[in-house]
N, C-alpha and C positions, 0 to 999 in steps of 0.2 A: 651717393656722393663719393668720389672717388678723390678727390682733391683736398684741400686745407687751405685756399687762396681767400683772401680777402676782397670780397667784390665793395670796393672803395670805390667812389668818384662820383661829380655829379652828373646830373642831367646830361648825355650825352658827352661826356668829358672828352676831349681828345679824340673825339670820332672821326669827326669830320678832316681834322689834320693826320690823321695815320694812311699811310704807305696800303697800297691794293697790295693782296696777298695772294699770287698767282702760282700755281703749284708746289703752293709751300704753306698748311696749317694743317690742324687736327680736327676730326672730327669724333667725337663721343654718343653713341648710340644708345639710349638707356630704354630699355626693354625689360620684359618679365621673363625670368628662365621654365623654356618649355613653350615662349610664347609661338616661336616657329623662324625666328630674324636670324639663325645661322645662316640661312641658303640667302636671304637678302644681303647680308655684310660681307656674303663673300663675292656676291653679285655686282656690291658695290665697287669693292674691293679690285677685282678681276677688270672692269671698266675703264678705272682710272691707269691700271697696269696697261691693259690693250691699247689706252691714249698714247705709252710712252712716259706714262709718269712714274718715277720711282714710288715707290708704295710699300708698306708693313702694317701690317693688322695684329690688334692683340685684344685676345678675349678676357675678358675679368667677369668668370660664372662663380656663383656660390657651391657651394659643397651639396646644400640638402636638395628637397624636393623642389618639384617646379612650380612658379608661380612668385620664387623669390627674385630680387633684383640681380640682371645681370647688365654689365657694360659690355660693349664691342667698340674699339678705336681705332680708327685708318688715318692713319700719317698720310700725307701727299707731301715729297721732300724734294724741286728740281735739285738743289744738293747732293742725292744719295743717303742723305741722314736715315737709318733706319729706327733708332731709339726711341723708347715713347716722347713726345713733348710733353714737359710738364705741362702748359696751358690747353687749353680747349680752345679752338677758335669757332666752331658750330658745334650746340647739343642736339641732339635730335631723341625730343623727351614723348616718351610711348607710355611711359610707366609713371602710373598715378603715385603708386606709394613713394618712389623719390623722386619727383619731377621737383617740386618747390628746392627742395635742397639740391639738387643738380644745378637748378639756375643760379641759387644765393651763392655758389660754387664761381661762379664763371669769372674771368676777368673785364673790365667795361670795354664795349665794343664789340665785345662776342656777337655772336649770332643765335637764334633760339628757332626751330622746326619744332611745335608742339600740337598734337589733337588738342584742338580745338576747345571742347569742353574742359580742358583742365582752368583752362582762364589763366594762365600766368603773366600775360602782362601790363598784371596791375603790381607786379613782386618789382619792377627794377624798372627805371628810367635810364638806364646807362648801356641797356642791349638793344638789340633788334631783332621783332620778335615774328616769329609766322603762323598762324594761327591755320591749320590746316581743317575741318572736319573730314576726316579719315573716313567714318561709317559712311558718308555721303558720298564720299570721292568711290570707293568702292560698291554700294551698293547695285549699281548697272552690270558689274561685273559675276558677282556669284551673289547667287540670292540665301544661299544655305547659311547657318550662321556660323558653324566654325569654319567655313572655307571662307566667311570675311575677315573672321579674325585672324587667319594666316595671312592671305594678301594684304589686310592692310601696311604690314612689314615690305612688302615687296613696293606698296604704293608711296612709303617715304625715299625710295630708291629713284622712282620717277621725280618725287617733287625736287630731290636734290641733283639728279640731272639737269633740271631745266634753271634752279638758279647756280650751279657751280658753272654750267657750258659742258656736263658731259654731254658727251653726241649717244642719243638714243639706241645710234644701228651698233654701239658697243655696249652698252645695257642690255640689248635683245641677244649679244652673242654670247654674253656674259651666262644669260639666264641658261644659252641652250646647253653653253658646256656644264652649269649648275645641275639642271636637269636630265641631262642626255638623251636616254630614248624614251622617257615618260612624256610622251607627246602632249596628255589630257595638262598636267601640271606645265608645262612648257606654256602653253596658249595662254591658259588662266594669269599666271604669272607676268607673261609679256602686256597683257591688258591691264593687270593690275598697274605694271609700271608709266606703262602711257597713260593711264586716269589721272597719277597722280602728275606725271610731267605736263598733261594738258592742264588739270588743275590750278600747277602754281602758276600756268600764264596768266591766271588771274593776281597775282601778288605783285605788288613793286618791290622793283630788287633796291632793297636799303645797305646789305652789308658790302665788302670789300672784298670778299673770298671770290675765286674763278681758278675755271682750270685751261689749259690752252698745250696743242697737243704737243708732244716732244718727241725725241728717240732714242729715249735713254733706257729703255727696257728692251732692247731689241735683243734675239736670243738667252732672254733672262728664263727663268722660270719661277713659279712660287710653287713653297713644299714648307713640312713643316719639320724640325727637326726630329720627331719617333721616325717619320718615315725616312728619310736620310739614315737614321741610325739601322735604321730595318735592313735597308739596300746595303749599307756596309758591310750588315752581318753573312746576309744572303753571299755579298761577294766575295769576302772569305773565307766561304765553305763551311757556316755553320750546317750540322747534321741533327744537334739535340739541345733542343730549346727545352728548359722546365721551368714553368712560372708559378707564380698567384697573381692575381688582377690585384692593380692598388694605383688610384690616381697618385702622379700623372701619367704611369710607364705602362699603361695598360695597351696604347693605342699604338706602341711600337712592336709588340708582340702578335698584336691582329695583325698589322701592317705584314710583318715577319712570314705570320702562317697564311697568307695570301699567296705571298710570292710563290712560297716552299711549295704551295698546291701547286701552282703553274709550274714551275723550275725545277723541281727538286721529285721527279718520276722517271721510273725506270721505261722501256720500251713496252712494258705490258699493263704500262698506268699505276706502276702499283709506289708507294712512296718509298723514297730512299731517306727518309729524316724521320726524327722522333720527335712530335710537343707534345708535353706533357703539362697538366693543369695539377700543381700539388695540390694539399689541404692544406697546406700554409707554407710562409717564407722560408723557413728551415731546411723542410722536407726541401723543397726547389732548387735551394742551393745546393742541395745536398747532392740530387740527381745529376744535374751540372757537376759539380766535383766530380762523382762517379764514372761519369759518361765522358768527364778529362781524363780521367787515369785510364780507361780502356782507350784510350786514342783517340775521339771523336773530339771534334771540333765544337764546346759546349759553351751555354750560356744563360745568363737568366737577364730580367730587368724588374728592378722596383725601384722606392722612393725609400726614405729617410726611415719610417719605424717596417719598413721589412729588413731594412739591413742591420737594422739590433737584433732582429731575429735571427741573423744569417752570422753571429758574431761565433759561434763556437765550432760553426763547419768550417769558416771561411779559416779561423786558425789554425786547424786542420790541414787548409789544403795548404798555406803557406807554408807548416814547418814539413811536413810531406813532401813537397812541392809538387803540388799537382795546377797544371793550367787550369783555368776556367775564365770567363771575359762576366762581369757584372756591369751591367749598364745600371746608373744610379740617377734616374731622373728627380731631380730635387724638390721639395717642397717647405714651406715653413713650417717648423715645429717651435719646439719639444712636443711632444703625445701627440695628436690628431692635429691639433695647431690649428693653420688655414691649410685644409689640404689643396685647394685650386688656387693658392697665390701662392707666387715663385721664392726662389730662394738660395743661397747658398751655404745653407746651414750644414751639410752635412761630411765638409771638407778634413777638419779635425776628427774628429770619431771616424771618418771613414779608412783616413792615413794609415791610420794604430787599431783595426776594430780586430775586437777579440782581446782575452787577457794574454798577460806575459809579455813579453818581448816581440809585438811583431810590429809589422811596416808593411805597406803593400804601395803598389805602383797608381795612380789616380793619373789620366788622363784629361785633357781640360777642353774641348771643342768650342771653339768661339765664335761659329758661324754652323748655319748649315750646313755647309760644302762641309765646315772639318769633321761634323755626327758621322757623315758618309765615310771622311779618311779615316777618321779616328776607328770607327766602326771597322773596318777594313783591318788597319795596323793594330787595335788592339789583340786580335786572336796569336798573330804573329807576335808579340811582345810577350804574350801569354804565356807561350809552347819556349819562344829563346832562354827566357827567364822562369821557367818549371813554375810559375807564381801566378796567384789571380790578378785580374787586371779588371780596375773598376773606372768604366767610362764617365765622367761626371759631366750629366747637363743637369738642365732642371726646367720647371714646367715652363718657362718665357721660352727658352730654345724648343725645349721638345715638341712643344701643342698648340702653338702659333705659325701663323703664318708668315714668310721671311721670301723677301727677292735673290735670287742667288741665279751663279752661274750653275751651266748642265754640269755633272757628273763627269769628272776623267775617269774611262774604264781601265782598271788597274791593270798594269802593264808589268808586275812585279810577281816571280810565283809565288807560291805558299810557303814559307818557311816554319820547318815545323820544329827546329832547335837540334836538339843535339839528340838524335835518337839514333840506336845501335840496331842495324842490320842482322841476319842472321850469317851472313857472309862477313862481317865486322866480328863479332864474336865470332866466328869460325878462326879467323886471324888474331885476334887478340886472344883466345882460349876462356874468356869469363874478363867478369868488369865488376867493377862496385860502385852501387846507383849513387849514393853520396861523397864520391872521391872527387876531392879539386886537382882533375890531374894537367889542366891549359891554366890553371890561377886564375878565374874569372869568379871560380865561388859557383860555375855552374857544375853539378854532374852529368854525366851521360846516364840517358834513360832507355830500355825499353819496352815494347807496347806487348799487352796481354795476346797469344795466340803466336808470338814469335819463334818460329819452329829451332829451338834448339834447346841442349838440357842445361846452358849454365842463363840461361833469359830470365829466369825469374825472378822474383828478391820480393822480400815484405814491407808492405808501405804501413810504415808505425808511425800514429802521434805521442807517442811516449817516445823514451830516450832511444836512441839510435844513435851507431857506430857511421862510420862510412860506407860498409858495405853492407849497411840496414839491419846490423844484429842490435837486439835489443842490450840494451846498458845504461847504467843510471852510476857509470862514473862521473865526475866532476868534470874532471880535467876533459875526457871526451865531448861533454854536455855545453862546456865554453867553446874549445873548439866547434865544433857543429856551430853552436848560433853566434860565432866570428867569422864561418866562412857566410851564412845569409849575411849578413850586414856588410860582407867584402860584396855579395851578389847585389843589393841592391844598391849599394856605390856604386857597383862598375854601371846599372841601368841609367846613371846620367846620363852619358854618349851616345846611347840605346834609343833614347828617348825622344819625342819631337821637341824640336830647338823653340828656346825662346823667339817674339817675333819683335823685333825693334823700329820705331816711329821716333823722327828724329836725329840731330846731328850727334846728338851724344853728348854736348858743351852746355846745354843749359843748367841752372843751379839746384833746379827742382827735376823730380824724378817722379813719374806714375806708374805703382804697378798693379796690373789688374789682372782679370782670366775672365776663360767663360765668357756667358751673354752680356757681362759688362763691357763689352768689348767697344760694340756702338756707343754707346754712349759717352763714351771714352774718348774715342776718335771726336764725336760731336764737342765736348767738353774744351779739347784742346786748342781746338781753332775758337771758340769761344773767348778762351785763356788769350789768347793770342789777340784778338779781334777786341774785346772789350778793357785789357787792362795789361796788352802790349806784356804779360807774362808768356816767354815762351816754357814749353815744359816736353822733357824727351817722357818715352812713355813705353815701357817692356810689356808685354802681354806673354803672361806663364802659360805655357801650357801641357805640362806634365810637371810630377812630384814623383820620382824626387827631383831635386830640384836640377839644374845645369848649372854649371860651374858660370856660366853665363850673367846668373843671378847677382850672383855677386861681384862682379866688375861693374854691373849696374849701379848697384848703391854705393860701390867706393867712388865711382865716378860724379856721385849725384850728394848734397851740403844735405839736401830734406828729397825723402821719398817718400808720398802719399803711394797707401797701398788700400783701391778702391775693393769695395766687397758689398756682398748680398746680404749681410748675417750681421749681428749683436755686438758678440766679441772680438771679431776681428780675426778669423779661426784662419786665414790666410796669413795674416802678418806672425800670428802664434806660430806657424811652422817655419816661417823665414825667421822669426827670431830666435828657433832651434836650432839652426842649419848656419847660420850667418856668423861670424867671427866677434866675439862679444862687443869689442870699436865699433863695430858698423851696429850694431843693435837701436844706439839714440837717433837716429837718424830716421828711422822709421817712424810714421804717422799715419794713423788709421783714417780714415774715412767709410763708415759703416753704415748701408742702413737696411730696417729689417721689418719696413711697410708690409713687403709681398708684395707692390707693386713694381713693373718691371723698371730696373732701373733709367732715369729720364740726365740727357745733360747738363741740365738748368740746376739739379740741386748740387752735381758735383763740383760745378764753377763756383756756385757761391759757397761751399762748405769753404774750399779747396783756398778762394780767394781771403775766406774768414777765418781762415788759420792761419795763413800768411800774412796777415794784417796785424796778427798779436804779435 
């Protein structure tokens, strides 16, 4: 059970008078993980897309071995709504061990797809239920018993074809791009789905759900954000990738060293890039740091407890300043936590990670499209600002599936910052790697193998001068970490701009980031639609912050500042950053399920603090 709703109401309560729901509800797949229903949900999934229906998928798998419960949910939004819906409007229950708590889950009026044998409706008088047997619908098809157990997943694809109104010949096309050139599986699969779509012509259609085709995905594509982030990386010329594997950020580094095979060889095949698999987070970052200071274009990516590990390189590379791009796909913690439900826990500790005095640049993607840009512009942010730059999704963006527009091929060159030629120091006679000599707080660097004899200089994490001599005077030691904190002021302007929703006049103010972003949008016209509040709405997306921020909240009496996490680790930094008058103004809206956030609960929080 993934929900907390109260299935209230009697016998059929309100059935009969509610509204047909025609390209617009959820469906909740509850299945055993490992059972084999990825290639079905995406099957599904891809169908209602090829209709023209807008569509977003989001998995909710466990962490351990298989055979424990996993959900899968495909939104159908003629709106564009991409966010989860809070409610379920059809389950489609596979899995014994929570099938009864899935339904006591549902709200009245739901729909219920369940095998057969489970017997569920005798649980509730207020759904409508369909009792499929599964082993029978498929047995004509494979006689083997674990290739029944895989189709059956494929046959709850067909029985929901035939009472949604999807059209079959997109089901069969669905499966072939699922399958590609595995002809045997292709066939098998397409038969499993026609068993079950012949099947349910045996059922009467009782609920209100249908789909009816549209053309509003027309040049769309589905992707999921590692792979967007991957393609960023690839397009800004990363050369040296060093990981560890750790859900969720595992599948953007395969994705990564995919491409690099194809893309990234020289004319006699041989590879121009380095990935490297550390023994742990540390080491990773560490090669990344390394492979920044020789010149290359580097990077890692993990989740929340590799970047505690990466706390004492990453200060390092800061007071150094050495580039490096950290991709931070998020999960819930503290310790292990839920590692496969989502999060944005790791905003605060990421800002400040390492001791002493540091700050680092966080980047905020709040679609696919921006994993791609951000992915792109962070290496350049990286090299401008000598400093690591940590991309921040987390597992709803990264490892789901998202409708989006195609890719712009970046049109913009490489900027690699302020690096010194050997024809520059020929002319200049010698430079000092840490001199603010433009007042940006940046120095000029140059890259190891630079053919001249004043190129060199020593990269120290201890005290340093400006021109990299070791000193543990005071007065030089404040200077030094006055001109970083003038460097990372001046990367407001640097940075991508806030994005603004709204006249700007309303009373209330929303500010969010990240994968909160849909839901957000969903939220507002909500706001708007049910209780005539309007509300302007900022979406951050970079730290530090833009001066933009704050003309927000002087402009706005109350700003809810939406988020993934506990304490509020978003509003904590705007309330570091922000003029102490503006501080009461701010109101949290927090929450810290792991499920992806939906915009039915941020209406009612939003509207229930308004009301005190």
């Amino acid at each position: 059970m993934l929900e907390h709703s109260t299935a209230a109401g009697e016998a059929g309560a309100g059935r009969a008078s509610q509204p047909p729901l025609v390209n617009d509800f959820s469906i909740q797949v509850a299945t055993a993980n490992g059972s084999g229903s990825q290639s079905s949900n995406t099957v599904l999934l891809r169908s209602l897309f090829q209709m023209g229906i807008p569509v977003s998928g989001k998995n909710l798998f466990p962490s351990n071995i298989a055979g424990l419960p996993t959900w899968y949910t495909v939104r159908a939004s003629r709106d564009g709504w991409t966010a989860r819906k809070k409610e379920i409007d059809l389950l489609v229950a596979m899995n014994p061990e929570t099938a009864r708590e899935d339904v006591r889950a549902l709200s009245p009026g739901a729909a219920v797809v369940y095998d057969a044998p489970l017997a569920l409706a005798s649980l509730r008088d207020d759904l409508v239920f369909y009792p499929v047997p599964f082993d029978e619908v498929i047995a004509p098809v494979a006689s083997e018993a674990r290739l029944r157990k895989l189709l059956r997943n494929m046959a709850y694809v067909g029985v929901l074809a035939r009472l949604l109104g999807i059209e079959m010949g997109e089901v069969e096309r669905a499966i072939g791009r699922v399958f590609g050139q595995k002809a045997r599986a292709r066939e098998l699969n397409v038969a499993a789905a026609r068993a079950g779509f012949e099947h349910a012509g045996t059922l009467e259609k009782r609920d209100r759900l249908s789909v009816r085709r549209m053309d509003a995905t027309a040049g769309k594509i589905i992707v999921d954000g590692n792979s967007a982030a991957a393609l960023g990386a690839l397009f800004a010329g990363v050369t040296v990738v060093a990981w560890y594997p750790i859900t969720p950020s595992s599948s953007l580094v395969e994705t990564l060293i995919g491409h690099l095979r194809e893309h990234r060889v020289d004319a006699d095949g041989r590879a121009t890039y380095a990935v490297v698999q550390a023994e742990d987070e540390l080491a990773a970052v560490g090669m990344a740091i390394g492979a920044g200071w020789a010149g290359a274009r580097a990077m890692t990516a993990s989740a929340g407890p590799g970047l505690s590990l990466m706390a004492e390189f990453v200060g390092l590379a800061y007071y150094a300043e050495i580039p490096v791009v950290i991709f931070d796909v998020q999960r819930v913690g503290p310790s292990t936590g839920l590692p496969t439900r989502t999060s944005q826990g790791d905003v605060l500790s990421t800002a400040f990670l390492s001791h002493g005095d540091t700050q680092h640049v966080l980047l905020f993607p709040g679609s696919v499209e921006e994993c791609f840009a951000m992915g792109v512009e962070a290496f350049d942010v990286a090299e401008r600002l000598q400093t690591p730059v940590f991309v921040m999704t987390d597992l709803d963006l990264g490892m789901n599936n998202w409708m989006a527009d195609p890719f712009p091929y970046p049109d913009r060159p490489i900027d690699r910052g302020k690096v010194l030629s050997k024809e520059d120091l020929e002319r200049l006679g010698g430079f000092a790697r840490y001199r603010d000599v433009d007042g940006d707080g940046i120095g000029w660097r140059t890259l190891p193998g630079t053919d001249h004899p004043r190129a060199a200089y020593f990269t120290r994490g201890t005290g340093h001068d400006d021109a990299s001599a070791y000193s543990e005077s005071p007065t030089v030691f404040e200077q030094n970490m006055a001109r970083l904190a003038r460097k990372l002021d001046g990367a407001r302007a640097l940075l991508p701009a806030p994005e603004r929703h709204g006249g700007g006049s309303a009373p209330v103010g929303i500010v969010a980031y990240g994968s909160s972003h849909p839901a957000i949008l969903e939220a507002r016209a909500q706001l708007a639609a049910e209780a005539g509040l309007e509300a302007d709405y900022l979406r951050v997306r970079a730290y530090p912050f833009s001066r933009e921020v704050e003309a927000f909240v002087r402009a706005h009496e109350r700003v809810y500042v939406v988020e993934q996490n506990r304490d509020g680790q978003l509003a904590a930094l705007l309330k570091l950053d922000l003029p102490a008058e503006l501080v009461p103004r701010l109101r949290g809206i927090a929450h810290v399920h792991g499920l992806p956030l939906d915009a039915r609960s941020v209406t009612d929080e939003l509207l229930a603090k308004e009301a005190r």
